[in-house]
C-alpha positions as CSV (number, residue, x, y, z in Angstrom):
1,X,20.7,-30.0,-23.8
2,X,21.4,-26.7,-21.8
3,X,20.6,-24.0,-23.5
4,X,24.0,-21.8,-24.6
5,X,24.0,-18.1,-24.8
6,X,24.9,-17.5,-29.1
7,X,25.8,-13.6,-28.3
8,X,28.3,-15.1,-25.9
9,X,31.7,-13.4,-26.1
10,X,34.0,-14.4,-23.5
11,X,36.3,-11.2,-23.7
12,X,33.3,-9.5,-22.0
13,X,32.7,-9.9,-18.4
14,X,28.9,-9.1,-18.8
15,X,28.7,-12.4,-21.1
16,X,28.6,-16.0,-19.9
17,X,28.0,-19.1,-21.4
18,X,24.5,-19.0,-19.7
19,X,23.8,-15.8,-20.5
20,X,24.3,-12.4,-19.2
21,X,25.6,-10.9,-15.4
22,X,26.7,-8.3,-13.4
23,X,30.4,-8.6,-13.7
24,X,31.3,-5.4,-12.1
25,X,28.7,-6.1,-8.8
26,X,28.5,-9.2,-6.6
27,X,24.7,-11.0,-6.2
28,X,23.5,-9.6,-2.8
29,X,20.2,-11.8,-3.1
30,X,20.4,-15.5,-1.4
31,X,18.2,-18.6,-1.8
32,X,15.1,-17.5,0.0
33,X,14.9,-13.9,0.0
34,X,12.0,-13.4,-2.1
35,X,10.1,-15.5,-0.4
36,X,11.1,-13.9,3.1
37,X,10.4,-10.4,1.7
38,X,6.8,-11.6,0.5
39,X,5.9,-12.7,3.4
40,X,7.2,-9.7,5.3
41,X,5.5,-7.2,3.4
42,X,2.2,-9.5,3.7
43,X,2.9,-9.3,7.6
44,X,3.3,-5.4,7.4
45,X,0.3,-4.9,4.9
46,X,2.4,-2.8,2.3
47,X,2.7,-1.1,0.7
48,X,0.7,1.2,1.9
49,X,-1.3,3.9,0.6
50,X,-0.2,7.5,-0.7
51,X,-0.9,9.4,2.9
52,X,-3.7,11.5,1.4
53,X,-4.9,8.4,-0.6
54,X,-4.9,7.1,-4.2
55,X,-7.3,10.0,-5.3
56,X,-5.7,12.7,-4.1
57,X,-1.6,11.3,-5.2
58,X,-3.5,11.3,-8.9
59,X,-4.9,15.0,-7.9
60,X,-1.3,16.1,-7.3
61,X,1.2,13.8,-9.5
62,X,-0.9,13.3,-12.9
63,X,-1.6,15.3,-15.7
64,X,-2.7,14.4,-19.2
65,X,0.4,14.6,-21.3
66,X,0.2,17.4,-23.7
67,X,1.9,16.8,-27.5
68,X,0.9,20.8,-29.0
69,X,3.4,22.3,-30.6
70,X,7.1,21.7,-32.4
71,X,9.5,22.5,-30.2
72,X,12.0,20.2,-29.0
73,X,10.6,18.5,-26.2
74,X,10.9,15.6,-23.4
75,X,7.9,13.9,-21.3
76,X,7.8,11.8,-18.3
77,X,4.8,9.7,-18.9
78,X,5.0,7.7,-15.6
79,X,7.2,5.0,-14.2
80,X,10.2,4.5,-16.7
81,X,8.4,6.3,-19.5
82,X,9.9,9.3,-21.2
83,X,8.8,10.4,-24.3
84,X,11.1,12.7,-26.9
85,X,10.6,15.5,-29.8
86,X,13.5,16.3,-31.5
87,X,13.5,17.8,-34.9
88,X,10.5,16.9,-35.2
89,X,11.0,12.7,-34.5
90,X,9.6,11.1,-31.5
91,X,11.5,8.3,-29.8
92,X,9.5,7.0,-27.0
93,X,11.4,4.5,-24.3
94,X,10.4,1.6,-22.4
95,X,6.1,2.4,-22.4
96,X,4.2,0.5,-20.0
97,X,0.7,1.4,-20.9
98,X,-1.0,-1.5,-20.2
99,X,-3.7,-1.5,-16.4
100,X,-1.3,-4.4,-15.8
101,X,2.7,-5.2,-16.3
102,X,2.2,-8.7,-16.0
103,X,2.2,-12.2,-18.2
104,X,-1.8,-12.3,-17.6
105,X,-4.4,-9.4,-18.0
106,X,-6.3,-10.8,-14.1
107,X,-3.3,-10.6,-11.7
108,X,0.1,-8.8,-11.5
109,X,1.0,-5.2,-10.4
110,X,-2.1,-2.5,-11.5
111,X,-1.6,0.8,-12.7
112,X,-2.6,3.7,-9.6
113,X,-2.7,6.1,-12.0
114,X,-3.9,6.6,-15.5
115,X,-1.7,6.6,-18.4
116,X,-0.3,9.8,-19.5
117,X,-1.6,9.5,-23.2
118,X,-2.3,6.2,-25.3
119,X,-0.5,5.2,-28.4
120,X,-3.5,6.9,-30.7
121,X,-2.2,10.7,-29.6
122,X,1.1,9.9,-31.4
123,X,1.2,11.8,-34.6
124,X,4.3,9.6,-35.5
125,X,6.7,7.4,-34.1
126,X,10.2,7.0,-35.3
127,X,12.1,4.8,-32.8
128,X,11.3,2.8,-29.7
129,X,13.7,2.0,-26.8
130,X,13.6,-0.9,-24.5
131,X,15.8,-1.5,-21.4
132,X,15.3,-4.8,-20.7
133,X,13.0,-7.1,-20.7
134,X,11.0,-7.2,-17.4
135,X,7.2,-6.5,-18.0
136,X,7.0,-3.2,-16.5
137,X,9.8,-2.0,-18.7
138,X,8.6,-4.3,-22.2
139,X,4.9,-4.8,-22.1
140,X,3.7,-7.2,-25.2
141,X,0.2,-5.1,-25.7
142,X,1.9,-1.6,-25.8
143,X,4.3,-2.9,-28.3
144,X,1.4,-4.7,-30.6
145,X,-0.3,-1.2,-30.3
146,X,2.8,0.2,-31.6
147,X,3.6,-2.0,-34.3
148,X,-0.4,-1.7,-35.3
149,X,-0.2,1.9,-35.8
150,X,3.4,2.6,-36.8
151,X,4.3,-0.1,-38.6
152,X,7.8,0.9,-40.1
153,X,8.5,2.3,-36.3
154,X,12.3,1.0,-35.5
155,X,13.6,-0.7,-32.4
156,X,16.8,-0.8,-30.4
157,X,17.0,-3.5,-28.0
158,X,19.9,-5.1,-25.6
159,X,21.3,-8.1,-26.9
160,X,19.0,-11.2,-27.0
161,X,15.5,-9.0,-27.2
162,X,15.2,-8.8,-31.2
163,X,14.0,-12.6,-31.5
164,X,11.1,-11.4,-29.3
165,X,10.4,-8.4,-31.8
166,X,10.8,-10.7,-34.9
167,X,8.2,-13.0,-33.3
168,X,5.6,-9.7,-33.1
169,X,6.4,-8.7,-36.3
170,X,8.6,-6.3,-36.2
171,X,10.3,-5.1,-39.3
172,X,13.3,-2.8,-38.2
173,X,14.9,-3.8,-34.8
174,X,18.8,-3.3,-33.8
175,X,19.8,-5.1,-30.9
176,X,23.5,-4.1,-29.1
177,X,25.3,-4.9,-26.4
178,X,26.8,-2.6,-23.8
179,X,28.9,0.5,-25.7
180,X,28.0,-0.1,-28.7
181,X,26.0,2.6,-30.9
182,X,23.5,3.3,-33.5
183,X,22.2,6.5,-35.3
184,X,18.4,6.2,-35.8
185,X,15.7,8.8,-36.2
186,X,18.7,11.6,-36.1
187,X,20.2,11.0,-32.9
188,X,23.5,8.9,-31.8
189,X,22.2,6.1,-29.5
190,X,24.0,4.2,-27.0
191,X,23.4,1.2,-25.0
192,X,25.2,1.3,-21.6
193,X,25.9,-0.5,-18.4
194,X,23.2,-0.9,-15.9
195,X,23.2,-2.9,-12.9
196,X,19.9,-5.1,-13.2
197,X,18.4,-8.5,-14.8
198,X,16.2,-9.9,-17.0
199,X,13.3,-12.4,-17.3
200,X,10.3,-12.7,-18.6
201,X,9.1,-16.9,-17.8
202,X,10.8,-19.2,-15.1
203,X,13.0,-20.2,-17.7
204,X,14.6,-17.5,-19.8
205,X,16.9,-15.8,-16.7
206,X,19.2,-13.4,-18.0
207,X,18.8,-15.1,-21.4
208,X,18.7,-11.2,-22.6
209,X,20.7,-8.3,-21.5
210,X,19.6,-5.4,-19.8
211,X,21.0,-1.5,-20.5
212,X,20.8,2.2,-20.2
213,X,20.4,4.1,-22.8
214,X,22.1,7.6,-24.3
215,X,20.8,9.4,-26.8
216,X,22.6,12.5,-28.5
217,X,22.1,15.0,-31.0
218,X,23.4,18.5,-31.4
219,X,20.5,20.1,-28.5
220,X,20.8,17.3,-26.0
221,X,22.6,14.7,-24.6
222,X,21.0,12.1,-22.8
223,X,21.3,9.9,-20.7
224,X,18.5,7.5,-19.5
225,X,19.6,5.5,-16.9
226,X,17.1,2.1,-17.1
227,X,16.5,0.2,-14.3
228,X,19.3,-0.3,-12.3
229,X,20.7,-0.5,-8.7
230,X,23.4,1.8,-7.8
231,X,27.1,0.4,-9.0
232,X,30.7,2.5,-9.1
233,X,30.9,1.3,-12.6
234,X,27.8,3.2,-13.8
235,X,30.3,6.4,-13.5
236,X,32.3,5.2,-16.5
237,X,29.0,6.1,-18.4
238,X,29.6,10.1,-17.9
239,X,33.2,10.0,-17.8
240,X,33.4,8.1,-21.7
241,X,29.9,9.6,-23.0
242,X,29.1,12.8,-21.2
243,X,29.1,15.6,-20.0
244,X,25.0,15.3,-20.3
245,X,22.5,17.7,-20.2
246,X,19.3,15.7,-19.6
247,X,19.7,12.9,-17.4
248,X,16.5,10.0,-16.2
249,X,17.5,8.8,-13.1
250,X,15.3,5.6,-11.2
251,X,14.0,6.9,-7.8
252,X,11.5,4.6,-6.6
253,X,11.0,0.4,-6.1
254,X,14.0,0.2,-3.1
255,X,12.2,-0.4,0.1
256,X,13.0,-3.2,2.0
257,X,16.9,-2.2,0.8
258,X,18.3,-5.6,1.8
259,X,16.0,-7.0,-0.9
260,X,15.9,-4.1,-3.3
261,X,19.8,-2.4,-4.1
262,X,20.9,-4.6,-6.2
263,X,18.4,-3.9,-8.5
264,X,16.9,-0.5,-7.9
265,X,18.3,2.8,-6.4
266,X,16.8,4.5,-3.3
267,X,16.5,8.6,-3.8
268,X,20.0,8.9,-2.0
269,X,21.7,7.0,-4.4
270,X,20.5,8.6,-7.1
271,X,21.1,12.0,-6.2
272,X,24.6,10.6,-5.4
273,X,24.9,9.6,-9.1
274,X,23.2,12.8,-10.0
275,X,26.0,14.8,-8.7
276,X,28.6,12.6,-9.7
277,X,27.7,12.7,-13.3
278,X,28.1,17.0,-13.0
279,X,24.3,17.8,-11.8
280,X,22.1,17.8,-15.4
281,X,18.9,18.6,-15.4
282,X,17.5,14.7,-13.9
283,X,14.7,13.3,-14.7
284,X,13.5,11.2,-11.2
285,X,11.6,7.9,-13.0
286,X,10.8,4.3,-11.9
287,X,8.0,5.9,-9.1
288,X,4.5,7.0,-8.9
289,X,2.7,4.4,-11.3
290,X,2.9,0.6,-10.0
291,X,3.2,-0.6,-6.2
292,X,6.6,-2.9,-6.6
293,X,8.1,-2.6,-3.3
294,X,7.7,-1.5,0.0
295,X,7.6,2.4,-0.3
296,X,4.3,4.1,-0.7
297,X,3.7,5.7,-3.9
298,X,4.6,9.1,-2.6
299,X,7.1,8.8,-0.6
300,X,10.1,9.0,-3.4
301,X,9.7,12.5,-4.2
302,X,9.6,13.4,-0.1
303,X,12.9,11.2,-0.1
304,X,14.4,13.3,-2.9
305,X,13.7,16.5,-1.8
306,X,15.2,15.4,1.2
307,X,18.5,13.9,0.1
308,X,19.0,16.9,-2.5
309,X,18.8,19.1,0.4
310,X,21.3,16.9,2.7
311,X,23.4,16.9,-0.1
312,X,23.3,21.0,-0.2
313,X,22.2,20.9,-4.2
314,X,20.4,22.9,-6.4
315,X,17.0,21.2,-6.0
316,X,15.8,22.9,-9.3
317,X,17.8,20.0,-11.2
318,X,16.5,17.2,-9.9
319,X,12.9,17.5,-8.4
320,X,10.3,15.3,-8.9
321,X,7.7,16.0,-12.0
322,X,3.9,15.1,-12.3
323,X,3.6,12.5,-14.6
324,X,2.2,13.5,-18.4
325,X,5.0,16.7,-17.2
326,X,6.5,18.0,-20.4
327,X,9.7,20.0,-20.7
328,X,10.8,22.1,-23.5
329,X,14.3,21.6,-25.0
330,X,14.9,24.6,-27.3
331,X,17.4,25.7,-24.9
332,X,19.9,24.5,-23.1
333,X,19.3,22.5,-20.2
């Protein structure tokens, strides 16, 4: 028997039968592409290293994360990983801290560069937010960590995730499904459109639901933006939930663009969405820690600097941060 979706609404174009979709954005991929961008990149040899090599792109774009102090306060711990303090609760979303984001510890993308901090330097944990369920985004031995150490820790997931959580032993999970909200660890939370997919075995295909997520309290209002390929309808996120302050924007994992943009944004595109959603202080994420597409590991930043420029904006707001970077938020952004 074919397995049915039981979140299924059909008043929602996100929902099928089957599962979940892009209503809003047509499929761009055809029978074939992977395998013809595989063997490309093969061809090409990339990606290929940072231009100064893996040594010196750690030199530069790495720094051990530092958690001193009690001041409101946001991290980017490396590829989709941001880390918040606010009023003294952290909320950590989508960590990756694994060498691998893979099904197997032997083969799969490696980390280039170390992780930021490890689940140990947490004095506490309040809340955990995860995207989607692609292993770079939910990695299984980050999450057992978690659980280990913060037991009562509570997760929001997009719908179809909180079986998974159950199955680890979570205790307090809320799973929700595009626009709709929960208020946990003292902030309003959100989950919101993003352009994207899930899987996690050759069978489970969109099975779960994928989201951004917004997080708001009376300092800050957030909005992370997951993985997601550039779409018009992500601007109904600012225009029914903004104006933001804080923004995480994805900058990296687009090269070959024919294979990539329905999925991921290239720098130009997020800029584009950066000025669209009224220029808050962004975030670039999704670069600088895995090799999983074309692009070298640098050259994101070097294509953000560019577009803000072409794009005539204040470069202050959306420049690209060392991972383990931490910024204060006891003012406004």
């Amino acid at each position: 028997m074919a397995w049915q979706n039981p979140w299924y609404d059909p008043a929602k174009a996100h929902h099928s039968p089957e599962g979940f979709r892009n209503a809003a954005d047509p499929d761009l991929r055809k029978n074939g592409d992977l395998n013809r961008w595989r063997k490309e990149r093969k061809a090409q040899g990339l990606p290929l290293p940072p231009a100064l090599g893996y040594e010196r792109f750690i030199e530069t774009w790495w720094q051990p994360a530092d958690l001193s102090g009690t001041e409101d306060a946001v991290w980017w711990l490396g590829h989709a990983c941001i880390l918040l303090r606010l009023a003294g609760r952290y909320i950590l979303i989508d960590p990756a801290l694994s060498e691998r984001v893979s099904p197997v510890s032997f083969y799969g993308p490696k980390r280039r560069t170390p992780a930021a901090l490890n689940i140990d330097d947490l004095p506490t944990l309040d809340c955990v937010l995860i995207s989607h369920s692609h292993y770079d985004h939910l990695d299984a031995p980050t999450v057992k960590k978690i659980l280990r150490r913060f037991p009562q820790v509570h997760f929001v997931v997009p719908l179809g995730l909180e079986p998974w959580f159950h199955r680890r032993g979570a205790r307090h999970i809320t799973q929700l499904d595009w626009w709709e909200a929960t208020d946990v660890a003292g902030a309003t939370i959100h989950a919101v459109p993003a352009r994207h997919w899930s899987m996690r075995t050759p069978f489970d295909r969109n099975r779960s639901l994928w989201c951004g997520w917004t997080i708001k309290t009376e300092l800050i209002n957030f909005w992370f933006t997951g993985d997601s390929g550039y779409s018009e309808a992500l601007l109904a996120i600012p225009q029914q939930l903004g104006p933001f302050t804080l923004a995480a924007l994805p900058v990296g994992a687009y090269a070959p663009k024919w294979f990539m943009q329905a999925q991921h944004m290239d720098p130009q595109e997020a800029v584009a969405l950066h000025a669209a959603s009224g220029e808050p202080v962004s975030i670039p994420i999704h670069w600088g820690v895995f090799e999983l597409a074309d692009e070298s590991l640098d050259e994101p930043p070097r294509q953000l600097a560019a577009a803000m420029d072409e794009a005539g904006l204040d470069k202050s707001r959306f420049t690209a941060w060392k991972i383990g970077a931490k910024m204060a938020l006891n003012k406004p952004c």
